[in-house]
N, CA, C and O of each residue as an XYZ file, in Angstrom:
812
protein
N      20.259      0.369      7.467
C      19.261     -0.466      8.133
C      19.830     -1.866      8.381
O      20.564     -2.330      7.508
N      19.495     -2.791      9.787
C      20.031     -4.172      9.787
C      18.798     -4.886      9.030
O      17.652     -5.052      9.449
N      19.280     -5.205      7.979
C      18.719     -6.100      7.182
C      17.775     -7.408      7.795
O      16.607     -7.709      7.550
N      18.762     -8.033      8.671
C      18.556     -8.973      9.124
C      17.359     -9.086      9.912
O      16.439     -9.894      9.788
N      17.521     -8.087     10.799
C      16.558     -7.669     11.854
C      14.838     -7.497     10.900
O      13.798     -8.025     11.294
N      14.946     -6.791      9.859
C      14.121     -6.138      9.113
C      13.329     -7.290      8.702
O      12.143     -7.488      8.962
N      14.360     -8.246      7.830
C      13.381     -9.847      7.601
C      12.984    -10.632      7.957
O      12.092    -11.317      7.456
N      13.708    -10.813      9.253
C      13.267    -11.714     10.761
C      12.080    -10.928     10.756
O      11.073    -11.455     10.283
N      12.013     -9.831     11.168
C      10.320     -9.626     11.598
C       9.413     -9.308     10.084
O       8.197     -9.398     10.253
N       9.680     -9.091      9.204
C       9.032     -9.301      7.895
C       8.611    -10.858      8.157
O       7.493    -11.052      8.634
N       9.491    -12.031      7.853
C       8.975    -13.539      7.562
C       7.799    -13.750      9.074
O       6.838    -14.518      9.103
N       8.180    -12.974     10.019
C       7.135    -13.538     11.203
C       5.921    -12.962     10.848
O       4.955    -13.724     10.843
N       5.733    -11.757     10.538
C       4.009    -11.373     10.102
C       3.866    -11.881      9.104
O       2.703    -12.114      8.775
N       4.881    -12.245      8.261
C       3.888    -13.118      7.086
C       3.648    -14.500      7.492
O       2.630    -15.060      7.085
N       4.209    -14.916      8.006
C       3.896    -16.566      8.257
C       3.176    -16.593      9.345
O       2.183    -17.307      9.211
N       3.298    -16.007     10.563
C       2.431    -16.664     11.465
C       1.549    -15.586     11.714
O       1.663    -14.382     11.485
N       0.395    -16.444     12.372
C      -1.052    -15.443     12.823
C      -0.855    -15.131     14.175
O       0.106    -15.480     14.860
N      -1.928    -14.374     14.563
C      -1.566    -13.745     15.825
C      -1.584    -14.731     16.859
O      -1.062    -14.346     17.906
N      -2.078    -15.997     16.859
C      -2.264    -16.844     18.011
C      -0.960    -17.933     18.147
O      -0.820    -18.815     18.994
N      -0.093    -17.583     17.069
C       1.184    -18.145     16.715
C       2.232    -17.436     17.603
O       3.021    -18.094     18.281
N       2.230    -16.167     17.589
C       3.177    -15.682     18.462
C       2.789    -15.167     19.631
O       1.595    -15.039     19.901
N       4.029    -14.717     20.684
C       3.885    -15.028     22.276
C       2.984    -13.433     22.626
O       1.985    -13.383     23.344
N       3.606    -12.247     21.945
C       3.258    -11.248     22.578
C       1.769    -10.722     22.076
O       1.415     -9.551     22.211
N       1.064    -11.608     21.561
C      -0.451    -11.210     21.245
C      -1.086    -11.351     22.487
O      -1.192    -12.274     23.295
N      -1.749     -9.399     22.385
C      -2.449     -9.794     23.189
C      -3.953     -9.151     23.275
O      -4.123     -8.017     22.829
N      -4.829     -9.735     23.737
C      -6.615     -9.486     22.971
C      -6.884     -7.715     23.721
O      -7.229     -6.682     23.145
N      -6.640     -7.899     24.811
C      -6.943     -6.221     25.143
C      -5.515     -5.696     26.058
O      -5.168     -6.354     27.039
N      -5.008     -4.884     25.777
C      -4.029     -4.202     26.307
C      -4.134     -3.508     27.355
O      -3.576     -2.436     27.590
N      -5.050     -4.258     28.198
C      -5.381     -3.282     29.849
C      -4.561     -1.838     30.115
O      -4.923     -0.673     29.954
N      -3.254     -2.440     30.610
C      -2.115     -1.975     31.189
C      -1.805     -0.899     30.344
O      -1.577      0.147     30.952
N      -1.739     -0.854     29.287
C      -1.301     -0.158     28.603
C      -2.529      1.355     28.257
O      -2.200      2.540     28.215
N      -3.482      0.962     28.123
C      -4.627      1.563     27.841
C      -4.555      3.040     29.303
O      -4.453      4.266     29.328
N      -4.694      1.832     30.361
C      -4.827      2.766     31.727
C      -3.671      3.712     31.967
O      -3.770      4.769     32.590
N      -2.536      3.224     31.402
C      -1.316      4.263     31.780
C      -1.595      5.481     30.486
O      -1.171      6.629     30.620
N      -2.301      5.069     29.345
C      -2.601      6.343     28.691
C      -3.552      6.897     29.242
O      -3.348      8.097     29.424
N      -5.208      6.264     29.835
C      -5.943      7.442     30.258
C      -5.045      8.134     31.464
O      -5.006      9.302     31.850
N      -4.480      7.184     31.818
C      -3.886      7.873     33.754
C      -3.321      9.101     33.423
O      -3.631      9.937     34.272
N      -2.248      9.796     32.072
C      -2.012     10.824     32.193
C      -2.837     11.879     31.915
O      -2.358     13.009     31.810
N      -4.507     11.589     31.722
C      -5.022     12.719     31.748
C      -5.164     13.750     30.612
O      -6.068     14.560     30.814
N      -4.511     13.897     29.522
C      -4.421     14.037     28.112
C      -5.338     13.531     27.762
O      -5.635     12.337     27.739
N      -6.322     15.159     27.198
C      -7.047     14.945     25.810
C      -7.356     13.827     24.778
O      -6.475     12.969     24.825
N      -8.127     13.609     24.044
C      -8.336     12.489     23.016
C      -7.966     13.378     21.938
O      -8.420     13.013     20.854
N      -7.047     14.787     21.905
C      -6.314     15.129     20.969
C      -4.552     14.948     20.907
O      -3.739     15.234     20.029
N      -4.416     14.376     22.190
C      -2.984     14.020     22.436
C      -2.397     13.690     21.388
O      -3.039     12.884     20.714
N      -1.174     14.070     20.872
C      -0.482     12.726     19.933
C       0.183     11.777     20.474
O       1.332     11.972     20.872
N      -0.310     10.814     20.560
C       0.728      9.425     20.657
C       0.919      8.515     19.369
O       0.337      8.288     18.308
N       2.345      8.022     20.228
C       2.736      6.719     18.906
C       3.073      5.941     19.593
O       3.563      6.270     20.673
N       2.913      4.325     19.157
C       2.977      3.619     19.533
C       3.903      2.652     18.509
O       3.840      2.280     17.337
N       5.074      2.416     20.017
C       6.465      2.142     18.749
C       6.581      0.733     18.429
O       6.079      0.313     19.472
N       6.888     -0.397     17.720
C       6.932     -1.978     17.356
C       5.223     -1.999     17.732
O       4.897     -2.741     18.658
N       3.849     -0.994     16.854
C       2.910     -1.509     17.748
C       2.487     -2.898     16.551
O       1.671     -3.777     16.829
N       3.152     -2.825     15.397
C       2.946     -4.025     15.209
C       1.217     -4.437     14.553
O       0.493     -3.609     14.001
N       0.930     -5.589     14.744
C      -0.627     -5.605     14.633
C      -1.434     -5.701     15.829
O      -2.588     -6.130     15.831
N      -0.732     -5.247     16.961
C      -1.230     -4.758     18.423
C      -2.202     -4.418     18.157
O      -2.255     -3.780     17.105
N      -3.404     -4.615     18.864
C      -4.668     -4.034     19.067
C      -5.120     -2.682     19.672
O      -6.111     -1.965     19.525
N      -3.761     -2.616     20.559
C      -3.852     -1.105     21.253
C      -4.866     -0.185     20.168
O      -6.004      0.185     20.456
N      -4.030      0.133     18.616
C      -4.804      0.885     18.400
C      -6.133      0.900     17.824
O      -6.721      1.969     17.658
N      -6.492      0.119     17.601
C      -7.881     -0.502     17.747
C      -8.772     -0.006     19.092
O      -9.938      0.361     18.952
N      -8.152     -0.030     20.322
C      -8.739      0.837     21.602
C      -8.587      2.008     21.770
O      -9.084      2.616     22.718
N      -7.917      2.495     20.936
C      -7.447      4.058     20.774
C      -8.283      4.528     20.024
O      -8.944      5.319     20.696
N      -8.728      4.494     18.770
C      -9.486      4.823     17.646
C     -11.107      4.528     18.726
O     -11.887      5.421     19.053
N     -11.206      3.369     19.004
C     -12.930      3.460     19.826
C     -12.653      4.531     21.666
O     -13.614      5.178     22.083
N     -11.970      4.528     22.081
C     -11.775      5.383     22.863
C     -11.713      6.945     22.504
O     -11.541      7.906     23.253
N     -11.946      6.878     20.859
C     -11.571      8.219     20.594
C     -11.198      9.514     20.501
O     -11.796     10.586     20.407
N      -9.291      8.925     20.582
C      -7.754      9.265     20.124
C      -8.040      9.641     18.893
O      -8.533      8.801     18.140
N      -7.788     11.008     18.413
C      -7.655     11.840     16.842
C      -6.515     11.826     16.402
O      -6.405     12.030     15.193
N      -5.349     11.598     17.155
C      -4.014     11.384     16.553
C      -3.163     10.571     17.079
O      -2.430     10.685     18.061
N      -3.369      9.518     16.139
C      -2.449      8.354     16.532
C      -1.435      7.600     15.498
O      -1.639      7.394     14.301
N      -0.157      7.200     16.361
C       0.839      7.081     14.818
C       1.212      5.631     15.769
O       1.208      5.449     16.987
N       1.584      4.551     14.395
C       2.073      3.229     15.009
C       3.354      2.766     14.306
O       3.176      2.124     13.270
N       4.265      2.924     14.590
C       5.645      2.800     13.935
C       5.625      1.079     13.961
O       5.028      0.437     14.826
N       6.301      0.550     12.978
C       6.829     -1.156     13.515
C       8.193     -1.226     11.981
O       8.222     -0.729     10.855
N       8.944     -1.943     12.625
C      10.091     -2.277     11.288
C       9.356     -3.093     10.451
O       9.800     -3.131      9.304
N       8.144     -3.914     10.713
C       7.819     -4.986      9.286
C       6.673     -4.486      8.781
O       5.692     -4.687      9.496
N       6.423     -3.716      7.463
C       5.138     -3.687      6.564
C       4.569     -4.563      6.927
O       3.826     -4.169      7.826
N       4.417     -5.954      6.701
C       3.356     -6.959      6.947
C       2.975     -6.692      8.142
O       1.751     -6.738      8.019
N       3.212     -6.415      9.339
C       2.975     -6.369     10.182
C       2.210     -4.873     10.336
O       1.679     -4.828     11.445
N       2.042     -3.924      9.745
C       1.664     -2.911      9.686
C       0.141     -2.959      8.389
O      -0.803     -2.185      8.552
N       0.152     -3.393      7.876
C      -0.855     -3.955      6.694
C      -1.883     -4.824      7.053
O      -3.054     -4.694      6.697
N      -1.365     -5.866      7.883
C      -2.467     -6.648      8.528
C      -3.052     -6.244      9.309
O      -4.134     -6.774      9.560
N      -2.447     -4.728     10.311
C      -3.093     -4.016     11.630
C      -3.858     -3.189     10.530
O      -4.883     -2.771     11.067
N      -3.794     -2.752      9.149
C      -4.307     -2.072      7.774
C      -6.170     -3.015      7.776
O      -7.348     -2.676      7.881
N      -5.511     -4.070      7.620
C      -6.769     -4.811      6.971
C      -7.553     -4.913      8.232
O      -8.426     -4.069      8.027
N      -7.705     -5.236      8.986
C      -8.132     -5.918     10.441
C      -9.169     -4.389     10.592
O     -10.389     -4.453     10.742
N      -8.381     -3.053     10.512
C      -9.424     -1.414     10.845
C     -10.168     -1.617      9.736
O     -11.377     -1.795      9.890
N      -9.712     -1.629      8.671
C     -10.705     -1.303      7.348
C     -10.802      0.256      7.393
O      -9.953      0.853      8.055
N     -11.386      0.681      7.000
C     -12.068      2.337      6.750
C     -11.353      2.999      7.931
O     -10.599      3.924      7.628
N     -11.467      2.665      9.289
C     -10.940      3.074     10.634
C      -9.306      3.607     10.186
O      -8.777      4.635     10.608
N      -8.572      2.435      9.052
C      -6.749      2.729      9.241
C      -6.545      3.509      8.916
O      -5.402      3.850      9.223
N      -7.501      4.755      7.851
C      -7.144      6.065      6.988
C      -7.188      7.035      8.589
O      -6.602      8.114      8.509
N      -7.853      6.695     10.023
C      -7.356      7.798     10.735
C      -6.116      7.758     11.558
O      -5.910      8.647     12.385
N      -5.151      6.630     11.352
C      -4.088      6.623     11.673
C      -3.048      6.893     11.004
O      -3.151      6.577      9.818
N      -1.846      7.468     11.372
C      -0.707      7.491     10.387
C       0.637      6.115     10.427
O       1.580      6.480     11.130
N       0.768      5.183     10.026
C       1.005      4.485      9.259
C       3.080      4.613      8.678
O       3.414      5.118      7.606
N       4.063      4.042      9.678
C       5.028      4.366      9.775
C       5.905      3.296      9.992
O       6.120      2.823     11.108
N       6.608      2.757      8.560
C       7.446      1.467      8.557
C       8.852      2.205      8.597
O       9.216      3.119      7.857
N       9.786      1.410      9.959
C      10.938      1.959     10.332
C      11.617      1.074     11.294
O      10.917      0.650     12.213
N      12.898      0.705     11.248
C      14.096      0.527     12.666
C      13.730      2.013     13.591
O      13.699      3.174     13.185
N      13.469      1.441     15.019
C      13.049      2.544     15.333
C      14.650      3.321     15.773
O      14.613      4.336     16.469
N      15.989      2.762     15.316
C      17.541      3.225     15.704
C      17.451      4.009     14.488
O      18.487      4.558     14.112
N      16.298      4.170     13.750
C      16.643      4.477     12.348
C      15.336      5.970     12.146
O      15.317      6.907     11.348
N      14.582      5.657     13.050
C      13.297      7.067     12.996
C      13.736      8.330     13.067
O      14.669      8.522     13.847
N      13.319      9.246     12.465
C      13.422     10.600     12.322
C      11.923     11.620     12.369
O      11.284     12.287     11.555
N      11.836     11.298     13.731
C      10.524     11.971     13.610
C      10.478     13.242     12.778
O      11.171     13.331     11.764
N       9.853     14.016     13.091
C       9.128     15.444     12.152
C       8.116     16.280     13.211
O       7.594     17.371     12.983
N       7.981     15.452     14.450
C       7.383     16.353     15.189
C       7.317     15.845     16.731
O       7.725     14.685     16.792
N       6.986     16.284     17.802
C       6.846     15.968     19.054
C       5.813     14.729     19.573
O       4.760     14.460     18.995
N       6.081     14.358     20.208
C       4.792     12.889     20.597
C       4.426     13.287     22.348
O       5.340     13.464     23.153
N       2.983     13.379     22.726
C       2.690     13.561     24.074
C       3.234     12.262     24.616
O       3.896     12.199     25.652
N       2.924     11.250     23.873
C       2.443     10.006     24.709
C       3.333      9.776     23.957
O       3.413     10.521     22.980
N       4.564      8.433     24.134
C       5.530      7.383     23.261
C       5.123      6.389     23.853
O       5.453      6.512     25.032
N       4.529      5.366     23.675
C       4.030      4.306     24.326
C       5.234      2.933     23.295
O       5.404      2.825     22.080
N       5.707      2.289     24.217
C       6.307      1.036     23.714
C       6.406     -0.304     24.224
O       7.157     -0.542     25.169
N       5.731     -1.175     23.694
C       5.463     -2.287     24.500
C       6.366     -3.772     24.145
O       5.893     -4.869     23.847
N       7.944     -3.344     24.306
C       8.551     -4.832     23.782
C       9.083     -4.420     22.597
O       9.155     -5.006     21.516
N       9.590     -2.914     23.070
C      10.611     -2.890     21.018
C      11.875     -2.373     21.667
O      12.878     -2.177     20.982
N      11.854     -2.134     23.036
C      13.389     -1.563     23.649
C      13.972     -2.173     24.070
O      15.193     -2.016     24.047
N      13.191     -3.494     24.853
C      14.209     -4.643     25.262
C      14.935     -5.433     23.729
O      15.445     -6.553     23.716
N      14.831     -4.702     22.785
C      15.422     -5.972     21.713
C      16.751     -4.943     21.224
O      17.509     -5.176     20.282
N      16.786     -4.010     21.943
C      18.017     -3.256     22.067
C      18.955     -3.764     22.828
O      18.831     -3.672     24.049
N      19.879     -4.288     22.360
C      21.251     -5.167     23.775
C      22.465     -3.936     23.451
O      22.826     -3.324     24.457
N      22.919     -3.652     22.535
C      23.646     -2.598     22.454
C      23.995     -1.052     22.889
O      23.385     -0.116     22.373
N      24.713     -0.911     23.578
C      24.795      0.526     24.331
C      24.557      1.482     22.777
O      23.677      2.316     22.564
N      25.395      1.133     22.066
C      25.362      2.545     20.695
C      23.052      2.448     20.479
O      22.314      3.417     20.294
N      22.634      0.966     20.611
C      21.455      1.165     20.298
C      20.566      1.277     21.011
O      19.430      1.136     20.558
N      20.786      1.585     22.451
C      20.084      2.247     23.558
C      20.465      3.842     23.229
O      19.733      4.749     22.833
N      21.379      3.837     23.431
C      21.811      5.620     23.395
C      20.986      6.421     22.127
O      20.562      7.575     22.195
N      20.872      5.521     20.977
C      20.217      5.878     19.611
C      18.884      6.780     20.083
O      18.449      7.915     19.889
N      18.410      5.263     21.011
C      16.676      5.521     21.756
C      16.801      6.500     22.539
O      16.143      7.478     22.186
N      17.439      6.632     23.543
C      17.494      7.456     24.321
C      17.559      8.841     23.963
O      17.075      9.784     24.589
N      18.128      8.864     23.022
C      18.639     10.583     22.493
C      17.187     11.021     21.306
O      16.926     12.141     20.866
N      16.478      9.769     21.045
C      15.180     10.451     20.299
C      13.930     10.834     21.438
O      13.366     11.925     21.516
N      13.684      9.699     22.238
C      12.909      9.891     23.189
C      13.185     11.122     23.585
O      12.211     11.868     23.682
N      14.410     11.631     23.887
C      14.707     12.971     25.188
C      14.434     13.937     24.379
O      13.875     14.945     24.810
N      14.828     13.791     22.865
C      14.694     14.760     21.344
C      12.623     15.382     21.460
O      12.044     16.447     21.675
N      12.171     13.777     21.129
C      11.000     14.150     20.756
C       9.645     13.767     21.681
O       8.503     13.960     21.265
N       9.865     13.358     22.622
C       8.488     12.794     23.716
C       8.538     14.331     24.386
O       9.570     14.825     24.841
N       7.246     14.988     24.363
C       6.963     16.199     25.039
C       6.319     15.938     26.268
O       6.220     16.904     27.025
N       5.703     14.490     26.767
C       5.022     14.663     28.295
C       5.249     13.170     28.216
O       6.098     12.816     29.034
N       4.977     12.626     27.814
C       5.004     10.794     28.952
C       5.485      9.818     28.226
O       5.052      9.909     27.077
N       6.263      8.824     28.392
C       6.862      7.949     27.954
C       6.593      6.615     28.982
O       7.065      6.496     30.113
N       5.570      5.494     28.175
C       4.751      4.565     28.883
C       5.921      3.471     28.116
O       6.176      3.650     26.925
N       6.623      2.299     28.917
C       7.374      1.590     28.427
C       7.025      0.205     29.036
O       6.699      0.220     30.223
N       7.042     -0.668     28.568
C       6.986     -1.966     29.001
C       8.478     -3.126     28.123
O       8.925     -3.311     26.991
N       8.658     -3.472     29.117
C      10.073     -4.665     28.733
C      10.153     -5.645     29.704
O       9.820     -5.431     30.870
N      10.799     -7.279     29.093
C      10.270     -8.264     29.873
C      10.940     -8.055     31.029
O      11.967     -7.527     30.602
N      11.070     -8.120     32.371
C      11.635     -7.897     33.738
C      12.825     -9.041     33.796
O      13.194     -9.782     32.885
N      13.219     -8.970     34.898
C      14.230     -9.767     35.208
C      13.499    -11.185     35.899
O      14.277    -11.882     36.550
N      12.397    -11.548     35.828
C      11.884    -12.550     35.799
C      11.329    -13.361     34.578
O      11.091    -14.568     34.623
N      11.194    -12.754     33.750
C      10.835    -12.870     32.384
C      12.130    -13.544     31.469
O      13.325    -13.674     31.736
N      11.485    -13.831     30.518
C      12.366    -14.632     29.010
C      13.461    -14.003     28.995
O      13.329    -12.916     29.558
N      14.491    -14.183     28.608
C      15.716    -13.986     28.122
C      16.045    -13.871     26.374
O      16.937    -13.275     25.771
N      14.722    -14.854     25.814
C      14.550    -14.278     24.195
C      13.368    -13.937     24.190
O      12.638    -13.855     25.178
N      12.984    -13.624     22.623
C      11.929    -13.633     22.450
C      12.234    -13.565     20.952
O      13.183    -12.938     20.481
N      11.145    -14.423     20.092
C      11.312    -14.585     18.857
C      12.560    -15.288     18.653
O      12.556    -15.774     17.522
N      13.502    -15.512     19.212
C      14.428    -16.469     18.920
C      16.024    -15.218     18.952
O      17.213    -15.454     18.736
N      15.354    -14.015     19.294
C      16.352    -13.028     19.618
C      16.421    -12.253     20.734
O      15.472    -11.714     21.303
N      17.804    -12.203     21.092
C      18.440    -12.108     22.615
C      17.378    -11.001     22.917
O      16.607    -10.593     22.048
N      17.386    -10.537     24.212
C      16.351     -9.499     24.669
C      17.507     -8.824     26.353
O      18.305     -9.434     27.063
N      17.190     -7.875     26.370
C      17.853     -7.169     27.530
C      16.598     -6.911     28.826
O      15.863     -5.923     28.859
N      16.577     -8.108     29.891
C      15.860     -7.206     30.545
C      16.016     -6.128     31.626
O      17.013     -5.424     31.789
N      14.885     -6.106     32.337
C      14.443     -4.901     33.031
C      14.167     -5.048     34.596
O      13.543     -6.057     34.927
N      14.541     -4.202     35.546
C      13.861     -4.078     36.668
C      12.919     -2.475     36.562
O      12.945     -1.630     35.667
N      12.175     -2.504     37.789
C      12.004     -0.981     37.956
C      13.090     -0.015     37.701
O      13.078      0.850     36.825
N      14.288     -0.312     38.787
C      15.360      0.475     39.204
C      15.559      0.836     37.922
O      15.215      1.969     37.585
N      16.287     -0.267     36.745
C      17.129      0.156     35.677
C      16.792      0.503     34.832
O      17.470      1.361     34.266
N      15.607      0.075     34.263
C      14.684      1.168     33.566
C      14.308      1.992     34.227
O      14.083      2.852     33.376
N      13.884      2.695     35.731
C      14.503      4.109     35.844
C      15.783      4.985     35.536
O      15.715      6.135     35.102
N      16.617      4.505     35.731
C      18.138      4.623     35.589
C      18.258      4.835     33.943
O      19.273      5.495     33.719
N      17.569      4.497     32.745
C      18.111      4.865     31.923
C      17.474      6.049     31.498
O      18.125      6.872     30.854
N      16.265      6.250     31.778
C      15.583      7.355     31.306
C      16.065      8.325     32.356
O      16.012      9.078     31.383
N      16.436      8.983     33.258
C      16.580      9.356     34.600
C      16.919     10.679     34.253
O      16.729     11.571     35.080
N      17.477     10.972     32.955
C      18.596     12.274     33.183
C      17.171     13.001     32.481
O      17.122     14.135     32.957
N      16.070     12.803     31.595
C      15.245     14.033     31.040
C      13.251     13.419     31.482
O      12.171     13.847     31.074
N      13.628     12.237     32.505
C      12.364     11.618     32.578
C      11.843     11.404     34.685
O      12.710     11.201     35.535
N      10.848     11.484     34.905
C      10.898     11.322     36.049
C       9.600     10.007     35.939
O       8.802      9.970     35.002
N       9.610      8.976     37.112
C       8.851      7.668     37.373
C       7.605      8.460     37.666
O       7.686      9.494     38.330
N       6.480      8.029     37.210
C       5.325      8.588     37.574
C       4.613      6.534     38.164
O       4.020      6.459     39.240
N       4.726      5.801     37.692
C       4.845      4.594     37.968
C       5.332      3.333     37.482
O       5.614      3.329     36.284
N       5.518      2.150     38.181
C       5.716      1.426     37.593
C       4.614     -0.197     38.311
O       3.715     -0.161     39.151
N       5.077     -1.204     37.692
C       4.059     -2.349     37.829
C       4.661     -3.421     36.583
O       4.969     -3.307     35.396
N       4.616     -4.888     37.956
C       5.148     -5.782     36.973
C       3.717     -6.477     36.595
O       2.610     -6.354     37.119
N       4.112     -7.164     35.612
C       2.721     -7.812     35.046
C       2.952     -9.678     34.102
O       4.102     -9.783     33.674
N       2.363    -10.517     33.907
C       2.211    -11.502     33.878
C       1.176    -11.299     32.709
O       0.087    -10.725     32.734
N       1.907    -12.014     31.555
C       1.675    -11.540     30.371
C       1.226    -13.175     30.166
O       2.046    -13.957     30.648
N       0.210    -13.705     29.612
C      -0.048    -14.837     29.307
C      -0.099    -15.374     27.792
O      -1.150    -15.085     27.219
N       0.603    -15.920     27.222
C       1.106    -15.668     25.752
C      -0.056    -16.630     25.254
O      -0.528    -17.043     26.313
N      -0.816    -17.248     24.151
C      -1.650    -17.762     22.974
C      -1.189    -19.097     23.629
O      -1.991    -20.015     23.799
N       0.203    -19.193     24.017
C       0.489    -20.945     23.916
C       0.358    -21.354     25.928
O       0.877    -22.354     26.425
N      -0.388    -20.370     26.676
C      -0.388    -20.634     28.026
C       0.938    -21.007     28.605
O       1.212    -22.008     29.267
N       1.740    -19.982     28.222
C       2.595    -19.707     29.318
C       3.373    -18.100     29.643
O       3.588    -17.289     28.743
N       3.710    -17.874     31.046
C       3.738    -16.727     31.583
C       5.163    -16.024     30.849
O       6.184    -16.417     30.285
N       4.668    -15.025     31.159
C       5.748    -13.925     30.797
C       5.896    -12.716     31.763
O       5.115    -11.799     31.508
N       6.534    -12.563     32.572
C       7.199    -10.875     33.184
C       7.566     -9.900     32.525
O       8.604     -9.619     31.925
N       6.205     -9.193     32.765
C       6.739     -7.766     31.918
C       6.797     -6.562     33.517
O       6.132     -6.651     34.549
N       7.607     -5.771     33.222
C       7.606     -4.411     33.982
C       7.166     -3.283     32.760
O       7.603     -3.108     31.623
N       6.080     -2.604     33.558
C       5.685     -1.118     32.509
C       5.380     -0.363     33.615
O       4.679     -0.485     34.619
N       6.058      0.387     33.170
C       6.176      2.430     33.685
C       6.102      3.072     32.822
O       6.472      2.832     31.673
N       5.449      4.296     33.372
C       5.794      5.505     32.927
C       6.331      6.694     33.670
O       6.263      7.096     34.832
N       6.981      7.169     32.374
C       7.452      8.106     33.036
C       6.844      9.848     32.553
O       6.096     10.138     31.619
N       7.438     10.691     33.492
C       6.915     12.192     32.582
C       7.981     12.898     32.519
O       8.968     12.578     33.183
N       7.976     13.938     31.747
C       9.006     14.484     30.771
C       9.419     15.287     32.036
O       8.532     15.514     32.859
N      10.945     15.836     32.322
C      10.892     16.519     33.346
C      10.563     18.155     32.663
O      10.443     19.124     33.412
């Protein structure tokens, strides 16, 4: 495991609140609609990867989603999305991990990731992703990463971005574009952010 990586985002959920950092955000529109858009059951499995103390699943659980898993590398950050459900977090499953480091155990309809792939700059740690996604996503893979108009860090660490094209281009060989859409992410401290999110479907 990179250590480093692991405590950087450990010290950020413990120290700061959600209105402290950039990628909080109160309802996850975009994200929400590209899960109803594929049409999948409220028995689908999805996971939702760096979801962090994201609210997504908070709209998942009242939209009522029966199986939902939220991977993030920092416990704190997974504990506070704990406290915030109350009674609600026992219907989620609950999964602290590097996601270069996950070993699933079973197939995911939906892989939804909103801002944990752009912090991949490394070919060995794209290829990592790439070869689980193609391994274990059985129908749609919903991705969002900041665009090529967007930040260059985030959190104070380098970030790789994105166009349509090249995030088509990496998924390309086991994924086909079902859509994409850039978006203007407005961070706690009022200022913009470029995100691109697509999805794609399994070919």
């Amino acid at each position: 495991m990179d250590t480093n990586r692991k405590n950087h985002w450990e010290t950020i959920y413990k120290t700061k609140l959600p209105n402290e950092v950039s990628w909080t955000q109160e309802n996850p529109k975009i994200s929400l609609d590209f899960i109803k858009e594929t049409n999948l059951g409220k028995s689908a499995k999805i996971i939702d990867i760096g979801g962090g103390d994201s609210k997504l699943v908070d709209y998942l659980v009242a939209e009522g989603y029966e199986d939902i898993t939220v991977l993030d590398i920092s416990a704190n950050a997974l504990e506070r999305a704990k406290e915030r459900l109350g009674e609600k977090s026992k219907k989620i499953k609950w999964i602290v991990s590097d996601i270069t480091e996950f070993k699933p155990d079973t197939k995911y309809d939906i892989w939804h990731d909103r801002a944990t792939f752009h912090f991949l700059t490394s070919t060995e740690q794209i290829n990592i992703y790439l070869s689980v996604v193609e391994k274990w996503v059985a129908k749609f893979l919903i991705i969002g990463t900041f665009s090529d108009k967007g930040p260059t860090k985030c959190s104070g660490l380098e970030i790789k971005q994105y166009t349509e094209t090249t995030l088509e281009k990496q998924f390309y060989s086991e994924f086909e574009k079902v859509n994409c859409i850039n978006q203007d992410h407005k961070t706690p401290f009022e200022t913009i952010q470029n995100f691109v999110f697509c999805v794609f479907k399994k070919r």
